[in-house]
C-alpha positions as CSV (number, residue, x, y, z in Angstrom):
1,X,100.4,86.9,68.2
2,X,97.6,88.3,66.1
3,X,94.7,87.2,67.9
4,X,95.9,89.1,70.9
5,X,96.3,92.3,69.1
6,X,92.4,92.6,70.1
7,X,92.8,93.1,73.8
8,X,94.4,96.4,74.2
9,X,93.8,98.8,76.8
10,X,90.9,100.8,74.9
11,X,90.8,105.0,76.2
12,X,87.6,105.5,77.6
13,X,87.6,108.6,78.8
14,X,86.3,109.5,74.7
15,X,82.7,109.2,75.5
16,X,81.8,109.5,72.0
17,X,84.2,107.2,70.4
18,X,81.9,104.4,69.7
19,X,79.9,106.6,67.8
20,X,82.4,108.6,66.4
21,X,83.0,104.8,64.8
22,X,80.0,104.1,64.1
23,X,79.0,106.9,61.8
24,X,82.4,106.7,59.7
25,X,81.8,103.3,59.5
26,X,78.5,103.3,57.8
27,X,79.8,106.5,55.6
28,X,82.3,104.2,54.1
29,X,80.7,101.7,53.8
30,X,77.5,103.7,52.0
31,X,80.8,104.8,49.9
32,X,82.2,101.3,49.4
33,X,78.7,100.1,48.7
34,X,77.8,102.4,46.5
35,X,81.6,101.8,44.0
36,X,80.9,98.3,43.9
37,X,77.3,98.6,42.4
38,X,78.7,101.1,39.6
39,X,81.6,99.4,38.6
40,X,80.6,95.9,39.2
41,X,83.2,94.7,36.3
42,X,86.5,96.7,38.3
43,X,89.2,94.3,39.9
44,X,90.5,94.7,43.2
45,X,93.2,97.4,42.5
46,X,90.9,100.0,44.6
47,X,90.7,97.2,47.8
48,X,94.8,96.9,47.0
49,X,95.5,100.3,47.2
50,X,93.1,100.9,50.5
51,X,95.3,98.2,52.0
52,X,98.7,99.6,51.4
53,X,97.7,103.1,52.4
54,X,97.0,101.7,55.6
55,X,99.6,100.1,56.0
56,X,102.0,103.3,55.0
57,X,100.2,104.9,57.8
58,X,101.8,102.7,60.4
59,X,104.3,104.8,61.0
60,X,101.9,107.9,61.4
61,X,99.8,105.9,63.9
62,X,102.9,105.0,66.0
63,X,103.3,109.0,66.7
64,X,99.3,109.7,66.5
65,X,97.5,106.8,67.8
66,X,94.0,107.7,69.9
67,X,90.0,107.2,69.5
68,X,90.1,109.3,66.3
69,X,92.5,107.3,64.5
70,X,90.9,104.0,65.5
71,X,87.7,105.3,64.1
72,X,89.6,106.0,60.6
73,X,91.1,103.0,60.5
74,X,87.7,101.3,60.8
75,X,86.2,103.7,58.4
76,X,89.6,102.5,55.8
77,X,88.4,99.1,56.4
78,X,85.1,98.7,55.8
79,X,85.3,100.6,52.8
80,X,88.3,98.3,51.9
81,X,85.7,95.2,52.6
82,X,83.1,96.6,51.0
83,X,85.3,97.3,47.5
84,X,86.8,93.5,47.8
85,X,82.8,92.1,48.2
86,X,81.5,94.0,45.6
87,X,84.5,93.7,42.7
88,X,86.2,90.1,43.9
89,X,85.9,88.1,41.2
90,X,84.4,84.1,41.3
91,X,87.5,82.5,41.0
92,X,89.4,84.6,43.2
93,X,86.6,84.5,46.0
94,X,86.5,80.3,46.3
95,X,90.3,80.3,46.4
96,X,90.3,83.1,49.3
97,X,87.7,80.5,50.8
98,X,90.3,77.6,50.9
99,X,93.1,79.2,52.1
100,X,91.7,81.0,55.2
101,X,89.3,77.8,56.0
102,X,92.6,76.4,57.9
103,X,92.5,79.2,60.5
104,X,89.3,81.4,60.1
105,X,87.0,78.9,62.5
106,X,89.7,79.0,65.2
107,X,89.8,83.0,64.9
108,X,86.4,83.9,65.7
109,X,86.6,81.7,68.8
110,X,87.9,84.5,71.0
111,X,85.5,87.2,69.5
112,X,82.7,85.0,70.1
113,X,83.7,84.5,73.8
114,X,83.8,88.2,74.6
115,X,81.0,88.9,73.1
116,X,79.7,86.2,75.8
117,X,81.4,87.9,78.8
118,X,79.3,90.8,77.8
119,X,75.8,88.4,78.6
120,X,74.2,88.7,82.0
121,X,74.5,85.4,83.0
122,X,72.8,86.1,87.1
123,X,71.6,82.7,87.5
124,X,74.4,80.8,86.1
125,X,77.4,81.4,88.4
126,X,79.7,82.4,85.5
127,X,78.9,86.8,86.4
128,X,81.7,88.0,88.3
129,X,81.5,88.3,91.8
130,X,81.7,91.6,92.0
131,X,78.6,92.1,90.6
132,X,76.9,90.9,93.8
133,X,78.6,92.9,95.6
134,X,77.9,96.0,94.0
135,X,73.9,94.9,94.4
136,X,74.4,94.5,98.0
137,X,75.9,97.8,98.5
138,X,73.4,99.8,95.9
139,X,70.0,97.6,97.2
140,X,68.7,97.2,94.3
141,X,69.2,94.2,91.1
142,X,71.7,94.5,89.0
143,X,72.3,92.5,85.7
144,X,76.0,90.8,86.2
145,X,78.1,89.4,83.4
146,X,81.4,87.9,82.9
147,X,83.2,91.1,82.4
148,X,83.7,93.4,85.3
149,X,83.2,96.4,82.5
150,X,81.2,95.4,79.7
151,X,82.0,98.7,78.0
152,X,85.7,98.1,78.0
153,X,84.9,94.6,76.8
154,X,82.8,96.0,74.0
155,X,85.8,98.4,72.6
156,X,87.8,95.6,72.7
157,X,85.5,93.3,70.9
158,X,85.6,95.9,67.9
159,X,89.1,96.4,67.9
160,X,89.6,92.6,67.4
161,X,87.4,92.8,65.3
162,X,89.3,95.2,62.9
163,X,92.1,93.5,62.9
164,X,90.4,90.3,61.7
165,X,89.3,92.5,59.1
166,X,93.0,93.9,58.2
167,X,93.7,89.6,57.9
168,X,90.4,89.5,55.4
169,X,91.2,91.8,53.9
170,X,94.8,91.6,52.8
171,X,94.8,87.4,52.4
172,X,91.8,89.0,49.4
173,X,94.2,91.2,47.9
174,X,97.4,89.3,47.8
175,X,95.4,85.9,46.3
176,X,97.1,87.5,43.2
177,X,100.9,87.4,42.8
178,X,101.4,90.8,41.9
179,X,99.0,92.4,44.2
180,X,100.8,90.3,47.0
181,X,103.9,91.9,46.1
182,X,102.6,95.5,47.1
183,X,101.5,94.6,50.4
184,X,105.0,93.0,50.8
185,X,106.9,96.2,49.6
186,X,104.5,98.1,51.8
187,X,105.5,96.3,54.7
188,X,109.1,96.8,54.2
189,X,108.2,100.5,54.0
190,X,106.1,100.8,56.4
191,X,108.6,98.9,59.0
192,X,111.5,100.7,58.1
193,X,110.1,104.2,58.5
194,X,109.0,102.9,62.3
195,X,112.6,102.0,62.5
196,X,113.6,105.6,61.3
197,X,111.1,106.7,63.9
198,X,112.7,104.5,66.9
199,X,116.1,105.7,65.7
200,X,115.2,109.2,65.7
201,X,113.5,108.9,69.2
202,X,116.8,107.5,71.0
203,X,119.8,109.5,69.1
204,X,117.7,112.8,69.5
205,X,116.4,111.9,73.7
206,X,112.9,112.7,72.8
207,X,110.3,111.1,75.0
208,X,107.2,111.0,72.5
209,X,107.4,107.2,72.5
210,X,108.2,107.0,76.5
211,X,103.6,106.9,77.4
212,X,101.9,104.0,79.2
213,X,102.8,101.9,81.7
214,X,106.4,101.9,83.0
215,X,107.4,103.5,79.5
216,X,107.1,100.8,77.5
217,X,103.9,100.4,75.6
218,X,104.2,103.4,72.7
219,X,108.3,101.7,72.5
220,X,107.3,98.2,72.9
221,X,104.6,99.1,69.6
222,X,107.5,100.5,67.8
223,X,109.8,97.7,68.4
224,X,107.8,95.4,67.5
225,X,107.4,96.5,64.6
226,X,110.8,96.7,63.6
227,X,111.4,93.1,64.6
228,X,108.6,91.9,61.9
229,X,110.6,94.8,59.7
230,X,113.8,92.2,60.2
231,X,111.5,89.2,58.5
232,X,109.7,91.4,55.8
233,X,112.7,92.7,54.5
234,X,114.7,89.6,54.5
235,X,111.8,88.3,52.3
236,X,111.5,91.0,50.1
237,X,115.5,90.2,49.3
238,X,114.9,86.8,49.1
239,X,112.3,87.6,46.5
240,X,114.3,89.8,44.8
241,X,116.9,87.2,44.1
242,X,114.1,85.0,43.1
243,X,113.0,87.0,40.6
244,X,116.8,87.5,39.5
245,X,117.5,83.7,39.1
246,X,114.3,83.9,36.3
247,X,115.2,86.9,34.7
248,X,116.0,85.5,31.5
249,X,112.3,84.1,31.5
250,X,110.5,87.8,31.7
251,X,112.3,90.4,29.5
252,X,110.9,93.5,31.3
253,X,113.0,92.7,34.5
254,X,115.8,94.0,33.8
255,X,119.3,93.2,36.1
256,X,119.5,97.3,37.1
257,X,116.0,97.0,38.3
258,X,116.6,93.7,40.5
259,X,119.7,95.4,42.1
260,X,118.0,98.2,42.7
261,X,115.0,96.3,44.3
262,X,117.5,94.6,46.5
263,X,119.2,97.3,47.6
264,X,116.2,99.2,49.1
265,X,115.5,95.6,50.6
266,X,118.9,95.7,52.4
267,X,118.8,99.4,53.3
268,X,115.0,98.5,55.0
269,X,116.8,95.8,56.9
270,X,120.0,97.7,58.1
271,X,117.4,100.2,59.3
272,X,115.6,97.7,61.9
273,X,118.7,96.3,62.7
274,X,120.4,99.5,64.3
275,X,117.2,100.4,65.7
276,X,117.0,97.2,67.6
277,X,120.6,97.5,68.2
278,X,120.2,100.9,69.8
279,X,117.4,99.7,72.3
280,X,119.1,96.4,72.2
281,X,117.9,93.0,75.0
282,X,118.4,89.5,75.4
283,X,115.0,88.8,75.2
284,X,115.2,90.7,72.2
285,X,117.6,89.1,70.7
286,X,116.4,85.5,70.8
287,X,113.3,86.8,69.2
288,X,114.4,87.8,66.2
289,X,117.4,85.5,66.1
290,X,114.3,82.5,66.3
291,X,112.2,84.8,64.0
292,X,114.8,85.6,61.2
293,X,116.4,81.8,61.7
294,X,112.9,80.2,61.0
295,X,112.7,82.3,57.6
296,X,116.7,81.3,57.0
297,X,115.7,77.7,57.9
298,X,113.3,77.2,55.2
299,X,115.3,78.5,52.8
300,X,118.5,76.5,53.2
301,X,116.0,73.7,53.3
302,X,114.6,74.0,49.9
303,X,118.0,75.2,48.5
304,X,120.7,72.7,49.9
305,X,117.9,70.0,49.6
306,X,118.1,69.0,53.5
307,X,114.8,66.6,53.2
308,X,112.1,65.8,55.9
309,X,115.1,64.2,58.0
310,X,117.3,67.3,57.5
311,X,114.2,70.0,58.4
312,X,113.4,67.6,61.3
313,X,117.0,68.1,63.3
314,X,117.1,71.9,62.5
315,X,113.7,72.0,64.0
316,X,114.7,69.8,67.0
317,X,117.8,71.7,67.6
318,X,116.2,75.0,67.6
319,X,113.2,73.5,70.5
320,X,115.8,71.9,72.3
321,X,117.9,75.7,72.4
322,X,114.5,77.4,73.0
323,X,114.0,74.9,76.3
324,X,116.9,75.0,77.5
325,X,117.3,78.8,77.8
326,X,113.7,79.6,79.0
327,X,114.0,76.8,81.9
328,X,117.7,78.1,82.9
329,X,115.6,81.9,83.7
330,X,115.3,82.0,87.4
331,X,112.1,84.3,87.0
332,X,110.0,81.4,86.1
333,X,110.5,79.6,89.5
334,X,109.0,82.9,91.0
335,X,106.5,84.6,88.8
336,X,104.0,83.4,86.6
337,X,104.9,81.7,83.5
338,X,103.4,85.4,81.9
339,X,105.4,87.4,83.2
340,X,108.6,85.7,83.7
341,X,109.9,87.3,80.6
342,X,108.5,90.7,81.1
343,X,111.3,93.5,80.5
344,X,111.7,96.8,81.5
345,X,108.8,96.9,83.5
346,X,108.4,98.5,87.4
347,X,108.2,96.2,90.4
348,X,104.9,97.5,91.4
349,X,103.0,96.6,88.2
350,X,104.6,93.2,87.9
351,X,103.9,92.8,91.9
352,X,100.1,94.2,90.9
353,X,99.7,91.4,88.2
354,X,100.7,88.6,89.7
355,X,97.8,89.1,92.7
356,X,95.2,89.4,90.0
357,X,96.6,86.7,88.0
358,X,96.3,84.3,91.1
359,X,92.3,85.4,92.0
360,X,91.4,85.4,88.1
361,X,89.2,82.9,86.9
362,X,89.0,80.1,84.1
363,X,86.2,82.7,82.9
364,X,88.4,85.9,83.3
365,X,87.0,89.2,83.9
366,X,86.5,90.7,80.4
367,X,88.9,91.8,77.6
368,X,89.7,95.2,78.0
369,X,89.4,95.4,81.7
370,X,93.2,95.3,83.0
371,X,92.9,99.1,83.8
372,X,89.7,98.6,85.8
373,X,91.5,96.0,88.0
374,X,94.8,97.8,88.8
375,X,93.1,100.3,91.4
376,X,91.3,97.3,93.5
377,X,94.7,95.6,93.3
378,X,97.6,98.1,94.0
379,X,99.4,98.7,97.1
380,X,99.4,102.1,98.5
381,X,101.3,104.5,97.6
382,X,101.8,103.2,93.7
383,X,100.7,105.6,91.2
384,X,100.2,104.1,87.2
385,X,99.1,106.9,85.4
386,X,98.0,104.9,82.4
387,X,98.0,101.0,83.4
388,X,98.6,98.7,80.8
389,X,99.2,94.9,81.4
390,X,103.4,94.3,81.3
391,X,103.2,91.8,79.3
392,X,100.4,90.9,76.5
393,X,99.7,87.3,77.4
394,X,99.3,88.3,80.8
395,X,96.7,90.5,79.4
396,X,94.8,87.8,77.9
397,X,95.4,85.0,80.9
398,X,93.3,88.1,82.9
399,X,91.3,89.3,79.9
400,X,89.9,85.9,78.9
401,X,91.0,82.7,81.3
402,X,93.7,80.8,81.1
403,X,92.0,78.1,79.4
404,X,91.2,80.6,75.9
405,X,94.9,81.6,76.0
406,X,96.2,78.4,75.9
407,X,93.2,77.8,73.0
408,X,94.7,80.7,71.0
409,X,98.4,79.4,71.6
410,X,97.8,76.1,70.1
411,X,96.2,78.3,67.3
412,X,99.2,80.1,66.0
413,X,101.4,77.0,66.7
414,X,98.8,75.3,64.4
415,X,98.6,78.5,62.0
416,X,103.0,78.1,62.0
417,X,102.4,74.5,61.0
418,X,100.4,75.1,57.9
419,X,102.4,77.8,57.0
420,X,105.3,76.2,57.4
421,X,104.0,73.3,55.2
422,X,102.8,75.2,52.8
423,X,106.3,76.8,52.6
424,X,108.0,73.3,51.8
425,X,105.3,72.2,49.7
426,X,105.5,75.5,47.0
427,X,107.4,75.4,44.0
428,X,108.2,79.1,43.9
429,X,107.2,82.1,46.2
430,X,107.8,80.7,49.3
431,X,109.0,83.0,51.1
432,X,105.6,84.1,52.0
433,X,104.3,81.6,54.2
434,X,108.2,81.4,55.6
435,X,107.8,85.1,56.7
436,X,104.2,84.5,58.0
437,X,105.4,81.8,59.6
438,X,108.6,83.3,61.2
439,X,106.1,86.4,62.0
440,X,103.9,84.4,64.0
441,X,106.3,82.9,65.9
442,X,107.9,86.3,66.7
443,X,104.8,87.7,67.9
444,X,103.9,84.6,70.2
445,X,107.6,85.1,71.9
446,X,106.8,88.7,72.2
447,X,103.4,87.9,73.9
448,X,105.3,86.6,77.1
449,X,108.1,89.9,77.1
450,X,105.9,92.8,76.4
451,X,102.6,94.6,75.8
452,X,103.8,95.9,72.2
453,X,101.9,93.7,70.3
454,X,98.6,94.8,71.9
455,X,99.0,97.8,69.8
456,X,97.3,99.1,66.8
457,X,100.6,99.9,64.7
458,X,101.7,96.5,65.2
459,X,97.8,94.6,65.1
460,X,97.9,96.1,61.1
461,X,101.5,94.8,60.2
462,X,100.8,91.0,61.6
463,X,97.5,90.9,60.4
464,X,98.1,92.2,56.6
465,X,101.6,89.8,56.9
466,X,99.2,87.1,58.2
467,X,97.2,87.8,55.7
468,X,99.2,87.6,52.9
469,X,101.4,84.8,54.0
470,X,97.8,82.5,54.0
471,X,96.8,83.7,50.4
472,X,100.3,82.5,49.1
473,X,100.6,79.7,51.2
474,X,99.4,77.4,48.6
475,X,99.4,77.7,44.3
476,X,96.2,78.8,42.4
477,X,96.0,75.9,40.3
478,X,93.3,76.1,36.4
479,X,90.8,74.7,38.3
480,X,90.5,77.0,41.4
481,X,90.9,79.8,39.3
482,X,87.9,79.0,37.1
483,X,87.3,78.5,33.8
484,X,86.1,81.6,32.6
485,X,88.8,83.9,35.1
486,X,91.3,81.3,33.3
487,X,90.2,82.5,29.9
488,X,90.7,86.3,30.1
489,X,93.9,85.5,32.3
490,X,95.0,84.3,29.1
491,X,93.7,87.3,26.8
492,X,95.1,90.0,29.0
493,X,98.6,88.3,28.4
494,X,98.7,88.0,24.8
495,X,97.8,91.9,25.2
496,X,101.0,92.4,27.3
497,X,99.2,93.6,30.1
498,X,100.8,90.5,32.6
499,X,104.0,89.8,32.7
């Protein structure tokens, strides 16, 4: 689930991260800034290749990831945003506009309620309790808010915040066909060298991936990402076949050059699949057999001609399987409904967070502050070196209230909708709001078995797949395009230079 990708345990014990941050920040986006206003006439091939080389990092941030690498993933992104607002041209922009209208509203929601949490509110009720309690035992006033560490809350706030801006940011890029197909190969790349990593990690016993809570979080991010590997590269062969069946229409794309495509598609997917294999679960398993079967779905729909009524029973079927195995788990008669699923995960945290889940309120206690809460709430005698919630929408149930998760789950099942239509509805390249589609709904399952996609390594690949999938979600038709756009569309192809 992207939106929860914001809320992950932030490591304060940097105290100059935030500014760290903010001074790479403004130096790219002086740098950005400063691009745009000399080569006001450049397209958005600089903004394209900003994007995939963050996404080729993935794989680096999965073994590297700390307070310095946030900051230069920020720093990447604004001067990614800046390039794409100073060269993005009319026709492109008011397309960008109606694509991400669907979901863009319903995104901010959660960024504007932390940002909230962070208000004192002393006279309203909403501030934490323990607020007044810490002005009873220091005698003096103190300024209370929502969140029981506004700092943490803060960190988190900006971390959500990039992410949104990895979603921007690629859905800018990919509004072109052809710069949609980098980020999709980049993805495929980028997935299947985390899935050399996870292979790596378990043949050779290393333990580099083994940090956080329970040894799961740094595996959890990894395998993650190799189950959105599974959907990316199934749609980059999907593609490739595509393009195959209309060779005959575009000289330049020759048959050795399909195969060849398709192979390194296949490869990229045996990859994920023996590194999911190797750290193989049941929860696991269902999430990328309902991931991958989504993508297959749609396909076999628009090529065997199924119909409303046809999509309709697959879609049926596959809720009616989805009930009936989650209600025949015995966990969810004992735990909460967030961390029935949880996996791999020791007694004592999962004991831990289901007290603070039952004294959390419809208000929450600030994004970011899981790690604050664990020492109140512990029994004696458990040590958590690094806390981290076992599960991510157990995370945001504490993070944010109950009611704002259940907000942002109707949101993706919304986002799956549209996608999903938009999928049906295209005449060609559909396969990109499929895989967003199928992405999404992986990531929600996820949510309710792990804290992977809480993660920065993971946050980049669902929001620039996100991304994408919403720019090609629907055609560019003349008209959205613009007149003048349409004009030297048409003059660059009588050069040659589109194909």
């Amino acid at each position: 689930m992207l939106f929860l990708a914001g809320f992950a345990q932030p490591q304060l014990d940097y105290p100059h991260r935030p500014l760290t941050q903010t001074y790479l920040t403004a130096f790219a986006v002086l740098l950005a800034s400063n691009h745009a206003t000399r080569n006001r006439n450049a397209n958005v091939n600089s903004a394209r290749l900003i994007l995939v080389s963050l996404i080729c990092a993935v794989p680096a941030i999965v073994l590297v990831d700390g307070p310095i690498v946030e900051g230069l993933v920020v720093a990447v992104l604004s001067g990614g945003i800046g390039v794409v607002a100073g060269t993005l041209r009319q026709g492109e922009a008011g397309f960008l506009l109606t694509v991400i209208r669907p979901i863009a509203g319903f995104a901010i929601i959660p960024a504007v309620w932390m940002l909230f949490q962070i208000i004192p509110l002393n006279h309203t009720g909403l501030a934490h309790p323990i607020w007044q309690s810490a002005e009873q035992a220091l005698g003096y006033r103190i300024s209370g808010s929502i969140s029981v560490n506004p700092g943490a809350t803060l960190l988190a706030l900006g971390r959500y915040m990039s992410i949104l801006a990895v979603m921007l940011l690629a859905a800018a890029v990919a509004v072109d066909r052809e710069r949609a197909e980098w980020i999709l190969f980049a993805l495929v790349g980028a997935t299947a060298l985390v899935a050399v990593v996870l292979i790596g990690h378990d043949l050779m016993d290393f333990i580099f991936l083994n940090g956080g809570s329970g040894g799961s979080t740094g595996r959890a991010q990894a395998r993650d990402c190799v189950a959105l590997g599974v959907i990316v590269s199934t749609a980059a062969a999907i593609r490739t076949f595509e393009r195959r069946e209309t060779a005959h229409l575009h000289a330049v794309r020759s048959a050795t050059t399909c195969m060849q495509t398709l192979a390194a598609c296949l490869v990229a997917l045996m990859l994920c699949v023996i590194a999911i294999a190797l750290d193989f679960t049941g929860n696991l398993m269902f999430i990328v057999t309902y991931g991958l079967g989504m993508l297959l779905a749609v396909v076999a729909i628009r090529r065997i001609g199924f119909g409303i009524w046809g999509g309709t029973a697959i879609a049926v079927t596959a809720w009616l399987v989805a009930i009936a195995v989650i209600g025949s788990q015995p966990a969810i008669r004992n735990a909460d409904l967030t961390l029935a699923f949880a996996s791999k995960q020791p007694a004592s945290l999962i004991s831990t967070t289901q007290h603070i889940l039952t004294d959390v309120r419809w208000t929450g206690t600030g994004a970011g502050t899981f790690a604050s809460l664990v020492p109140i709430y512990r029994d004696a005698g458990d040590i958590v070196a690094d806390p981290a919630a076992p599960t991510a929408a157990s995370n945001i149930v504490i993070a944010l209230g109950r009611p704002m998760f259940w907000m942002m789950v109707v949101t993706v099942m919304f986002a799956i909708f549209v996608l999903l239509r938009g999928a049906l509805n295209r005449g060609r390249d559909s396969f990109y709001p499929a895989a967003g589609a199928s992405c999404l709904l992986s990531l929600l399952l996820f949510s309710f078995c792990d804290n992977g996609i809480l993660g920065l390594p993971v946050g980049i690949c669902a929001a620039a797949i996100i991304g994408l999938a919403f720019a090609q979600h629907t055609s560019r038709t003349t008209a959205q395009v613009g007149d003048g756009e349409w004009r030297s569309g048409l003059r660059r192809r009588a050069h040659g230079h589109l194909k």
